[in-house]
N, C-alpha and C positions, 0 to 999 in steps of 0.2 A: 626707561626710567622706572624706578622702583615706585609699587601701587603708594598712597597714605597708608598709614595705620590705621585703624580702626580708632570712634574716637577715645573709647577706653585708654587703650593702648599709645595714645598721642598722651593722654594725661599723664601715665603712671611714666614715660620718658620724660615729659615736662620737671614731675617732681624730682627724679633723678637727677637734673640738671639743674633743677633752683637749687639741690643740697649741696651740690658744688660750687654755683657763681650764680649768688641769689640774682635774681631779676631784679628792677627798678620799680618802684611802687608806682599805679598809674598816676598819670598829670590830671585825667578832665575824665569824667563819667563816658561811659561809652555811647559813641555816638547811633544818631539813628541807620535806621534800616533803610533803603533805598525800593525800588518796586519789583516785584518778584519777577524770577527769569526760570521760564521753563528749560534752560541748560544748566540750570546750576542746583545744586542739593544742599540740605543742611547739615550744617559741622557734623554736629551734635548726633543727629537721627537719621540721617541722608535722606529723610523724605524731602521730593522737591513737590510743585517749583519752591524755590527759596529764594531769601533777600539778600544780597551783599550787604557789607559793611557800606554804612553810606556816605565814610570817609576814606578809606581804601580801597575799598572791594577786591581784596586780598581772600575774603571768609564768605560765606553767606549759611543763614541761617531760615527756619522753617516760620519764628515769628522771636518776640521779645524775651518771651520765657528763655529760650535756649541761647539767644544773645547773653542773657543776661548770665544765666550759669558758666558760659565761659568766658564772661569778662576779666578773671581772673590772668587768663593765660593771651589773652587778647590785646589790652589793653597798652599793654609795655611793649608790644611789637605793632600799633596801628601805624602809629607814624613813619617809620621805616616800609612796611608792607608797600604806602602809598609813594614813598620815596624812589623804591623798587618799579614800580609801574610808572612813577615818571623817568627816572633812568632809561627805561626798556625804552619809552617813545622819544627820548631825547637823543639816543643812538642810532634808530632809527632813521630819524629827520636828518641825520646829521654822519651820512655816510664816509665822509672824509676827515670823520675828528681828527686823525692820528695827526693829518696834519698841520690842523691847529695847536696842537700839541709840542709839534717838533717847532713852531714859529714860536712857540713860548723856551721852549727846552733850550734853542741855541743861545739863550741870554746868559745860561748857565755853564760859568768856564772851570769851575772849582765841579768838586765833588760835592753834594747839596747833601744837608743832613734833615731835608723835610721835604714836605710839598710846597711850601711857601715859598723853601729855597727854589727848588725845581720848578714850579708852574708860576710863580708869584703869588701873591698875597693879593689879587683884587678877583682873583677865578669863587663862587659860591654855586648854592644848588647842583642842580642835576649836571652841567658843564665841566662843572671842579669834582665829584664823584665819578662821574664818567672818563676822566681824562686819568685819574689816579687807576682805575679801573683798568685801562689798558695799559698801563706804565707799572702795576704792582712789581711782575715777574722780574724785568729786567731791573729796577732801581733797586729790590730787594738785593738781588746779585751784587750788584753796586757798591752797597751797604753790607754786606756781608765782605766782600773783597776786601773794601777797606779797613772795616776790623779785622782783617785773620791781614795783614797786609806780611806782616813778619812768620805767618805759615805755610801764603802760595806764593813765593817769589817769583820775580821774571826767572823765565828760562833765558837760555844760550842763544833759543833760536827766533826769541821774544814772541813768543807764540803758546799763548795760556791755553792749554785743553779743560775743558769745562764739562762734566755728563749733567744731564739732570734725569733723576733716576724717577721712576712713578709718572713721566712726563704723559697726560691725556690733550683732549682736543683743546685744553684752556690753555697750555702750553704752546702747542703746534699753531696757536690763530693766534698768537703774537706774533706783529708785523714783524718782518725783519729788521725794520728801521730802525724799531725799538731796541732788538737785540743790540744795533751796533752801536747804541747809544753806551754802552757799556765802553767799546772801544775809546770815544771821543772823551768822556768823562776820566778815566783812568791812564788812559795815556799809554796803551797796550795794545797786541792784537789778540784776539781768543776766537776760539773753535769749538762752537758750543754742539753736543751731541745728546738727543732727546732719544730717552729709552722710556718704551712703555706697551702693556699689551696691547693695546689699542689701535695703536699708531700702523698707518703703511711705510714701508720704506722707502725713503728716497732725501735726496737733497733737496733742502726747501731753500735755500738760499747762499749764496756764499760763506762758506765758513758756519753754515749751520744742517746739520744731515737730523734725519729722525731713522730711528731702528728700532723692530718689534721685540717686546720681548719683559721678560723679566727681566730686572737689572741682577747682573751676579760678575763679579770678579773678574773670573773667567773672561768676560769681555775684553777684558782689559789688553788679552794678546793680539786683538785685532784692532780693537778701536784705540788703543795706546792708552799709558797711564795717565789721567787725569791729573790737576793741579787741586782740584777740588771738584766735590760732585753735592749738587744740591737735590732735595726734594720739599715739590712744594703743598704742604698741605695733606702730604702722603697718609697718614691713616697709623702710623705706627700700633695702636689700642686696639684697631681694627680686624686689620687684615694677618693671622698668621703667616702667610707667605714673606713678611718681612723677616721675620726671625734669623732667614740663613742670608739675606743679606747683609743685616748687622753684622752678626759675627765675621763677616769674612773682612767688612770694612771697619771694624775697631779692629787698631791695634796695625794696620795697614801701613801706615803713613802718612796717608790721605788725609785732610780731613773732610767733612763730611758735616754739611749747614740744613738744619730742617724747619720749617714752618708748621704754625697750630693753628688753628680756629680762633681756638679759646685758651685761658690763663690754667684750667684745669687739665686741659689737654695736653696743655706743653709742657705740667709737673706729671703727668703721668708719664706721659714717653720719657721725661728725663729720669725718671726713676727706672724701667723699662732697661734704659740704652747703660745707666749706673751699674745695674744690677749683671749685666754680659759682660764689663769690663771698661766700657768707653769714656775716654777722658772727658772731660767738658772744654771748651774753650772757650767758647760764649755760654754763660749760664740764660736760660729762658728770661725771655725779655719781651717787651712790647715792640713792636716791630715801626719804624718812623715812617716805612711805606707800603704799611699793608693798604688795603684796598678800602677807601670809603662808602665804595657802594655795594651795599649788603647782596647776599642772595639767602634765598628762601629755601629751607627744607626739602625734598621732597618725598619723607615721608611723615613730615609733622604741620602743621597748618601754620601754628604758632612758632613756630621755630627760625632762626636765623643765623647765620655768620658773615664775616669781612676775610677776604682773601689772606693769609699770611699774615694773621695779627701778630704773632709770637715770633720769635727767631730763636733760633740755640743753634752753637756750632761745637762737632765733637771730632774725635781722634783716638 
């Protein structure tokens, strides 16, 4: 896991990112300090012990002074922060969510265009984030299928091949179940194929194999031509190594569906994938099942994002 930033260096990223998708002005003054813990350091100066936030305890700082200076950058992410620690212990407790999950999911015989559709409309808190939470990956697929509906047809052999390229361990620890909820929903069968460096090889479950590696074309004579190939949350702005992926998949016939973080993120990559040649097919959008339970930075304190906020699909 990559160190924090230093806290200079958290700021001047911070500013970067309100110039693109200003933050929200705080609700309520910051709250207080909780009682100092020799494990923990302050934001601000890392001298410990230091005090958590005494409504999250996401931050901890050395006394009020240095609370206070970064109440700025704090304050529009407490509530979340503390949302994030109840999530973590509400998954915990509750080893067998998925299938609670699936007892709500089979109610759902159409293709749903929300969570409301999909889990109901009485699910709140940590339950109804957590369940969306496991369900992002496959319902985004879902969603995505059904808008490109007239650019992955069934095949001959009704048997959709699916890659998902960038695929890491958030990928891989989707229940299977979940994947085949894809099949039930669509009314298809699919064989979905996770590529990604990270990954060991092996079949994880029927009709779903994982393979190491870079994603690149080439694949393609082994693993067979896909119907579509998704990545989720891949990094486009990021990571150079996408470059000779793109290019080989614009223009392909394939197409090819990606997710963002952020609203700024997903006009960068779409200008990015404009500028090599790639048609658009979905323009950048808000995505109806991205993830509502946030995750944290790990190298900004104040920092956050929702799994798959954005969606764009390209060719």
């Amino acid at each position: 896991m990559p160190r924090r930033l230093d806290y200079a260096s958290q700021c001047a990223e911070l500013e970067k990112m309100a110039r693109l998708e200003p933050r929200p002005a705080a609700e309520a003054a910051s709250p207080g300090l909780a009682e100092p813990s020799a494990d923990l350091a302050c934001l601000v100066c890392g001298a410990g012990p230091a005090r958590p936030c005494g409504y999250c305890r996401g931050v901890a700082y050395c006394g009020d002074e240095h609370r206070d200076r970064d109440a700025r950058w704090h304050a529009p992410v407490c509530a979340n922060l503390r949302a994030i620690a109840d999530d973590l212990a509400f998954a915990t407790e509750h080893p067998r969510l998925v299938d609670a999950l699936l007892a709500r999911a089979t109610n759902t015989l159409a293709v749903p265009t929300s969570w409301a559709d999909y889990l109901g409309a009485d699910l709140a808190g940590s339950e109804r984030r957590c369940m969306t939470d496991l369900a992002t990956r496959p319902l985004t697929l879902a969603h995505a299928l059904t808008l490109l509906s007239e650019h992955v047809p069934k095949t001959s052999s009704d048997l959709t091949e699916i890659h998902v390229m960038a695929a890491a361990q958030r990928e891989r620890d989707v229940p299977p179940a979940l994947w085949s909820e894809l099949g039930r929903l669509l009314g298809r069968r699919f064989a979905l194929t996770l590529v990604g460096p990270e990954l060991a090889p092996g079949d994880l479950a029927p009709g779903i194999r994982a393979v190491p590696g870079l994603y690149r074309r080439d694949l393609w004579q082994g693993l067979g031509r896909p119907a579509l190939v998704i990545g989720y949350d891949c990094g486009l702005l990021l990571y150079p190594t996408w470059k000779q992926t793109m290019l080989e998949l614009r223009g392909s016939g394939v197409p090819f569906v990606i997710t963002s973080y952020r609203e700024w993120e997903a006009a960068g990559e779409a200008r990015v994938l404009e500028a090599i040649g790639a048609a658009p097919l979905l323009a950048p959008a808000l995505n109806p099942f991205a993830s509502l339970s946030a995750r944290r930075s790990t190298t900004i304190a104040n920092d956050l994002a929702r799994d798959n906020a954005y969606i764009s699909a390209w060719r």
